[in-house]
SEBA-244035 format. One record per residue (C-alpha): x, y, z; residue number from 1; residue in three letters. Coordinates in nm, 4 decimals, always signed. Each point is the difference from the previous one (the first is absolute). Layout:
residues N
+----------+----------+----------+-----+-----+
:        X :        Y :        Z :   i :  aa :
+----------+----------+----------+-----+-----+
:        X :        Y :        Z : NUM : ALA :
...
+----------+----------+----------+-----+-----+
END
This chain:
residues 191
+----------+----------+----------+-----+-----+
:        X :        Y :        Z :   i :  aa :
+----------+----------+----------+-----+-----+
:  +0.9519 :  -1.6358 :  -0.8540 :   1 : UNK :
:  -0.0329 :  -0.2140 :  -0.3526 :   2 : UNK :
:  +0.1996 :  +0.2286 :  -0.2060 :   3 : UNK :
:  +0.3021 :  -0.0829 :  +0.1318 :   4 : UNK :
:  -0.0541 :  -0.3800 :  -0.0871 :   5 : UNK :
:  -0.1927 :  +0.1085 :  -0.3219 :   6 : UNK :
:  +0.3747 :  +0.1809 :  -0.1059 :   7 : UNK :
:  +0.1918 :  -0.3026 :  +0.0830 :   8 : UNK :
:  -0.2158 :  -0.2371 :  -0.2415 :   9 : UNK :
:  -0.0411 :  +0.2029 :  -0.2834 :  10 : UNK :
:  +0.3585 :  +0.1025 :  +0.0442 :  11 : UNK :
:  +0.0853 :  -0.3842 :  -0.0304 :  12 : UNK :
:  -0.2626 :  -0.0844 :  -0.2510 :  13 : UNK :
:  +0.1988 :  +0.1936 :  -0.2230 :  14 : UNK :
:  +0.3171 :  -0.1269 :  +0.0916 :  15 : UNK :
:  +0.1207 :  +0.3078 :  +0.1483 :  16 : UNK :
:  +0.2843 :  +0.0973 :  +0.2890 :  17 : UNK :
:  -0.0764 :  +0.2488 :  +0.2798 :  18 : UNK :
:  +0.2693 :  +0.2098 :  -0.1492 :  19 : UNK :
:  -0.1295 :  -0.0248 :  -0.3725 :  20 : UNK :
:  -0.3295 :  +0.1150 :  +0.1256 :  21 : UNK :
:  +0.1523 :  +0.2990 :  +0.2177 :  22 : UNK :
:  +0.1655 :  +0.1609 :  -0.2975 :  23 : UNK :
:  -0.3401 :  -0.0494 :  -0.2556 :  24 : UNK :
:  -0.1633 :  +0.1914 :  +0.2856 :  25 : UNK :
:  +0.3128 :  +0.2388 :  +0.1126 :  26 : UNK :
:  +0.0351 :  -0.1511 :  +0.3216 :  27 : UNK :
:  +0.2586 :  -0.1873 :  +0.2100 :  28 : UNK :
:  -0.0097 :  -0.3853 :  +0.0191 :  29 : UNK :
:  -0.0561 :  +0.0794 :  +0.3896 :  30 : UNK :
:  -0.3158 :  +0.1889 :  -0.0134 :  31 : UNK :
:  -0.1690 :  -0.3019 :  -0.2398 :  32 : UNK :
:  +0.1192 :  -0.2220 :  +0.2584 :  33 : UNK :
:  -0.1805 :  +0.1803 :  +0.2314 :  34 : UNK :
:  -0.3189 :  +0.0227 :  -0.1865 :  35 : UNK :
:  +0.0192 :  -0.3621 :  -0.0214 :  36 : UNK :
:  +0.0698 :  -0.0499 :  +0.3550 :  37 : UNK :
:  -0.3024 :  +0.2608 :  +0.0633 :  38 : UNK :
:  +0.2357 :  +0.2360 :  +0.1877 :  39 : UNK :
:  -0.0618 :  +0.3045 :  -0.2311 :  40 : UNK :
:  -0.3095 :  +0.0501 :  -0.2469 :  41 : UNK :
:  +0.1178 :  +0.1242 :  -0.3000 :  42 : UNK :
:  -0.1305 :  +0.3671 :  -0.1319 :  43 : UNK :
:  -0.2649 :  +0.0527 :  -0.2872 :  44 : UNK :
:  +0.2985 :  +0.1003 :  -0.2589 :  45 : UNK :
:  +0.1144 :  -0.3525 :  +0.0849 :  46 : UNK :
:  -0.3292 :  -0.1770 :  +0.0402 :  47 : UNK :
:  -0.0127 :  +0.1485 :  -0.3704 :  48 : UNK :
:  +0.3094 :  -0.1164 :  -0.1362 :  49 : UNK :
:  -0.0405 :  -0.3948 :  +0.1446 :  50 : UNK :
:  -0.3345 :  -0.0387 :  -0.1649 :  51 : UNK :
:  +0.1065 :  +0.0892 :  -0.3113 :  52 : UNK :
:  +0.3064 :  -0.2380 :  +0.0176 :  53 : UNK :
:  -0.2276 :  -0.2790 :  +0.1509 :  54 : UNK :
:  -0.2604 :  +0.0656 :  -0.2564 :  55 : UNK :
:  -0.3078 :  +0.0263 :  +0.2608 :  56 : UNK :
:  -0.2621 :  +0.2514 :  +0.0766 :  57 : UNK :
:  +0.0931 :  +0.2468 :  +0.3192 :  58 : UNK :
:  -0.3297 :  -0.1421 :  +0.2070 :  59 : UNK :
:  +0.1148 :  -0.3413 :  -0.0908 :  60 : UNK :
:  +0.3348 :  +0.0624 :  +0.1391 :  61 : UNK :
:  -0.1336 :  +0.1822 :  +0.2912 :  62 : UNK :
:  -0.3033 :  -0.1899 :  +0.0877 :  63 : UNK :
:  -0.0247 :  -0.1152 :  +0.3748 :  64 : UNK :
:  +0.2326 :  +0.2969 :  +0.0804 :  65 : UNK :
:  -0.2589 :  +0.2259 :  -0.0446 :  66 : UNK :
:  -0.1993 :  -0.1488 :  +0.3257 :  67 : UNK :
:  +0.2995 :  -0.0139 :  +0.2118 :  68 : UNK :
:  +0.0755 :  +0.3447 :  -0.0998 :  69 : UNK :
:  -0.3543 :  +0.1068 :  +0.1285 :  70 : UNK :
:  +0.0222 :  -0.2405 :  +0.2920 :  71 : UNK :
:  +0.3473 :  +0.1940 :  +0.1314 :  72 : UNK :
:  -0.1471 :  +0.3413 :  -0.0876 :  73 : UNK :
:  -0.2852 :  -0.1028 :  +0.2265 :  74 : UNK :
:  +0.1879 :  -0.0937 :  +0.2720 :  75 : UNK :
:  +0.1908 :  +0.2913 :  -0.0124 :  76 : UNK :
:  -0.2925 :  +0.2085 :  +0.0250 :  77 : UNK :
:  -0.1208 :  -0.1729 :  +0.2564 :  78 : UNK :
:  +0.2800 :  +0.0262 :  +0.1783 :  79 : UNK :
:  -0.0125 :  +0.4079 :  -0.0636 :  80 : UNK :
:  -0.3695 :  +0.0142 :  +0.0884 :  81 : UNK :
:  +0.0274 :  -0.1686 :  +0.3641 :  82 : UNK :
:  +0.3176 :  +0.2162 :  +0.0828 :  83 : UNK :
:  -0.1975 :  +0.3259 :  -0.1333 :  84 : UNK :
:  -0.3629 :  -0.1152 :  +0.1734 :  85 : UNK :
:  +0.2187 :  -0.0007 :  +0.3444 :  86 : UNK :
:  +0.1488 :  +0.3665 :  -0.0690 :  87 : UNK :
:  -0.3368 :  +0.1470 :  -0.1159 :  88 : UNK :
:  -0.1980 :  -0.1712 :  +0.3162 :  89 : UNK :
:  +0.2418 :  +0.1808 :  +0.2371 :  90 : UNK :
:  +0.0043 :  +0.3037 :  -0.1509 :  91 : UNK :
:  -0.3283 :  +0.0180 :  -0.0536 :  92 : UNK :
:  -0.0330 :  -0.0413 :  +0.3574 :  93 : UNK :
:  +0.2425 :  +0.2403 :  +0.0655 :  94 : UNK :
:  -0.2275 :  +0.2451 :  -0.2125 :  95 : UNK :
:  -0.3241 :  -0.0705 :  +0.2005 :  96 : UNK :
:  +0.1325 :  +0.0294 :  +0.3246 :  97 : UNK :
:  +0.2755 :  +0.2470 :  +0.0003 :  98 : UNK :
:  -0.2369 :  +0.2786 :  -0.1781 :  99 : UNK :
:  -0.1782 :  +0.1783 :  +0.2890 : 100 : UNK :
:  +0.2966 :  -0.0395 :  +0.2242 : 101 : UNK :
:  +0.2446 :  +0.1569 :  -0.2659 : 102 : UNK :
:  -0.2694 :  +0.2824 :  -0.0482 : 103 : UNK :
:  -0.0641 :  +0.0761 :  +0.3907 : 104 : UNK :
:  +0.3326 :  +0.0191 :  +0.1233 : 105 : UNK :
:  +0.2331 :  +0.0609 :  -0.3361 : 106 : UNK :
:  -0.2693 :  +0.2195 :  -0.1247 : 107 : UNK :
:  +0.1437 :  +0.1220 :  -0.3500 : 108 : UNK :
:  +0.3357 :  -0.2218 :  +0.0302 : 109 : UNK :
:  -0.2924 :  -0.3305 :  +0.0748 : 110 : UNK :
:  -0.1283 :  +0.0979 :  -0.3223 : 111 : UNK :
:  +0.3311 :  +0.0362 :  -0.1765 : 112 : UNK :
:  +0.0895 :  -0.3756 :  +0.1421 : 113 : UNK :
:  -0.3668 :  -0.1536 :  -0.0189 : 114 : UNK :
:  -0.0169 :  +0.0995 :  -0.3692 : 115 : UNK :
:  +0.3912 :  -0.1245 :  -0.0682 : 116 : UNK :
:  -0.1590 :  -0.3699 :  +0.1395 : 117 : UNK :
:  -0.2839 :  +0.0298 :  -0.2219 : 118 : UNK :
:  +0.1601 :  +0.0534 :  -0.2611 : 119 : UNK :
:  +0.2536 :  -0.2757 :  +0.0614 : 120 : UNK :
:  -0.3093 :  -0.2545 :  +0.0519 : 121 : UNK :
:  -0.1707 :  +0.1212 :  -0.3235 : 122 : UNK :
:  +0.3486 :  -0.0515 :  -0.1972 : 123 : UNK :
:  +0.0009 :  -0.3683 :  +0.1155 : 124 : UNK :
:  -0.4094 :  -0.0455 :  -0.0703 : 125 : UNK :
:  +0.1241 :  +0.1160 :  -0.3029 : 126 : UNK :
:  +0.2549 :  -0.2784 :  -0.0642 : 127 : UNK :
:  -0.2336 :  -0.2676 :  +0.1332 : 128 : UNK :
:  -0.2779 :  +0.1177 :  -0.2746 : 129 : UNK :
:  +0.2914 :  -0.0255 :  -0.2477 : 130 : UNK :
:  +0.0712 :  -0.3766 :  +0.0961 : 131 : UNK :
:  -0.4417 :  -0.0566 :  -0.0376 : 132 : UNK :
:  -0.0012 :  +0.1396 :  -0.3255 : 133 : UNK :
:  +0.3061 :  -0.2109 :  -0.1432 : 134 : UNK :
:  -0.1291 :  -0.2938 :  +0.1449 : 135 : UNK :
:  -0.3697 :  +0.1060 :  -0.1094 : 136 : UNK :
:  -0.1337 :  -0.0102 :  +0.4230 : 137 : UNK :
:  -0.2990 :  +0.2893 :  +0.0229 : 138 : UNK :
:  -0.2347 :  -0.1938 :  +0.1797 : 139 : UNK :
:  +0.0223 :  -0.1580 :  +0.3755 : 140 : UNK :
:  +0.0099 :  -0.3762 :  -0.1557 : 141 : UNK :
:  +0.2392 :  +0.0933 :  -0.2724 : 142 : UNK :
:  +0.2333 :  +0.1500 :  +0.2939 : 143 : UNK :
:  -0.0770 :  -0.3363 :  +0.2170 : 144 : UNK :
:  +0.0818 :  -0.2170 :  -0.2555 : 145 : UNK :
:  +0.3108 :  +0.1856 :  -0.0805 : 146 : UNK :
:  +0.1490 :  -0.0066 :  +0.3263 : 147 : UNK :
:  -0.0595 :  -0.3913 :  +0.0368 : 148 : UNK :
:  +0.1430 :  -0.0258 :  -0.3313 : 149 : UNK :
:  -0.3067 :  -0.1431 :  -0.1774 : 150 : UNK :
:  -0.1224 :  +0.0996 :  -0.3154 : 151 : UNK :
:  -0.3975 :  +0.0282 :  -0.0389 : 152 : UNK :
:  -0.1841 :  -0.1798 :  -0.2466 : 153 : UNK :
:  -0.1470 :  +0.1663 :  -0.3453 : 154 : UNK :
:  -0.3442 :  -0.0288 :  +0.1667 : 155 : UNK :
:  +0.1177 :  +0.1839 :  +0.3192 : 156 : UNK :
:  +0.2025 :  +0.2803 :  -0.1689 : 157 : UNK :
:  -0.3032 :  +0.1015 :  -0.1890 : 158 : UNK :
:  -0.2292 :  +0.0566 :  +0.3354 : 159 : UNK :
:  +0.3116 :  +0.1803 :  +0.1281 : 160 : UNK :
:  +0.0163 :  +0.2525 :  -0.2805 : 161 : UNK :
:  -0.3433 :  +0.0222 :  +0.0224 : 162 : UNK :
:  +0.0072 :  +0.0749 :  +0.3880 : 163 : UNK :
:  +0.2953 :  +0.2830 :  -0.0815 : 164 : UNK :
:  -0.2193 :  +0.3381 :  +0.0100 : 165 : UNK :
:  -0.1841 :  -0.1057 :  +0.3058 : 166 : UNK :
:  +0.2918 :  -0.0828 :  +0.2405 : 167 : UNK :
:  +0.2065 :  +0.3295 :  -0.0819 : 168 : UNK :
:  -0.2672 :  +0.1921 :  +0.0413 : 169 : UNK :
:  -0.1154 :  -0.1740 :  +0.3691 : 170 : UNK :
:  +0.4251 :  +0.0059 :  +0.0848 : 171 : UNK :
:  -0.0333 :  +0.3757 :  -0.0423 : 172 : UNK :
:  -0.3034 :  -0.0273 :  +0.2178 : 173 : UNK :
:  +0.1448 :  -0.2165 :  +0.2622 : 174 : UNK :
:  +0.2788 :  +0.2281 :  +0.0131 : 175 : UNK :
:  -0.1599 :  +0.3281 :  +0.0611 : 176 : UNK :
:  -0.1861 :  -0.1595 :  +0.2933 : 177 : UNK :
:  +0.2995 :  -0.1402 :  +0.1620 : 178 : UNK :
:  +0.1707 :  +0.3370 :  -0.0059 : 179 : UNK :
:  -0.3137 :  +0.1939 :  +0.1065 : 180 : UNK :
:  -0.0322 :  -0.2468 :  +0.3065 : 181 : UNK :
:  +0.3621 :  +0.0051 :  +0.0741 : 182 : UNK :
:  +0.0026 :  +0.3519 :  +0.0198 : 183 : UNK :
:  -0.3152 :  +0.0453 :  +0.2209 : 184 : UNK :
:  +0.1816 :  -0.2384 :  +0.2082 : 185 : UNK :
:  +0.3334 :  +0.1320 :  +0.0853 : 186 : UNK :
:  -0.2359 :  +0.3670 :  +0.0453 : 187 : UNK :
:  -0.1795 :  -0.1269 :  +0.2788 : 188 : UNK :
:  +0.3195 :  -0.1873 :  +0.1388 : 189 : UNK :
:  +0.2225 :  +0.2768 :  -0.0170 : 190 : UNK :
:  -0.3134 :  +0.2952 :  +0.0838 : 191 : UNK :
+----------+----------+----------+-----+-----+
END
């Protein structure tokens, strides 16, 4: 991160100590050292505070932060998305598979159970729509692109929003088909 070099030159420009600084901002002398030594990023009270003693705008002092910020957000997300996209595949699987079995031999206890699962898969579909929507994925190449880590270009996330309506609306589609089909399936296996 820049900031923590940013601190350390204006802090010097002025001709100012680490412990000076700390008490103008009602901090100790360790926890500016460790802004400058980009071990702690200081809070927006105190992001406040050091641009009015350095005498420069807040996205002047914060510039180039700002994409790192995003960058580790992203990765985070990331990180969340793949470890949620495993859960929700098996469960989902789960779902399909253990419904007619839970229903034929559990009868109302299958139910009880199948619709416990379900409910547990449509929780984390929920999460996973939560991590789209921050990082603005709706469409198959918006969802692609964020798990390579890739932004699209202006061009591309204007066909995307356009393409939006159409893909929900074929998912739901898609969907219903799979479950119809799975269904006829384990009837005539199980018959």
């Amino acid at each position: 991160m820049e900031i923590g070099n940013k601190i350390k030159k204006y802090r010097e420009h002025i001709n100012m100590s680490q412990e000076q600084l700390a008490d103008k901002v009602y901090v100790s002398r360790q926890t500016v050292s460790n802004w400058e030594n980009n071990k702690s990023y200081p809070d927006i009270n105190s992001l406040k505070l050091l641009r009015n003693i350095f005498d420069v705008s807040l996205d002047e002092f914060i510039k180039g932060d700002i994409e790192e910020m995003k960058k580790r957000i992203n990765d985070y997300d990331l990180k969340e998305y793949n470890t949620l996209s495993i859960i929700f595949s098996v469960e989902f699987l789960l779902m399909l598979v253990s419904a007619y079995p839970l229903l034929r031999f559990l009868e109302i206890f299958g139910i009880i159970i199948w619709v416990l699962i379900a409910i547990l898969t449509l929780y984390t579909g929920i999460k996973i729509e939560k991590i789209y929507k921050r990082n603005d994925c709706r469409t198959y190449k918006e969802i692609v692109a964020f798990t390579e880590g890739k932004p699209l270009s202006t061009k591309e996330q204007i066909e995307e929003k356009a393409k939006r309506p159409y893909q929900k609306f074929l998912l739901g589609l898609f969907s219903g088909l799979i479950a119809i089909i799975v269904f006829i399936m384990l009837e005539l296996i199980f018959r």
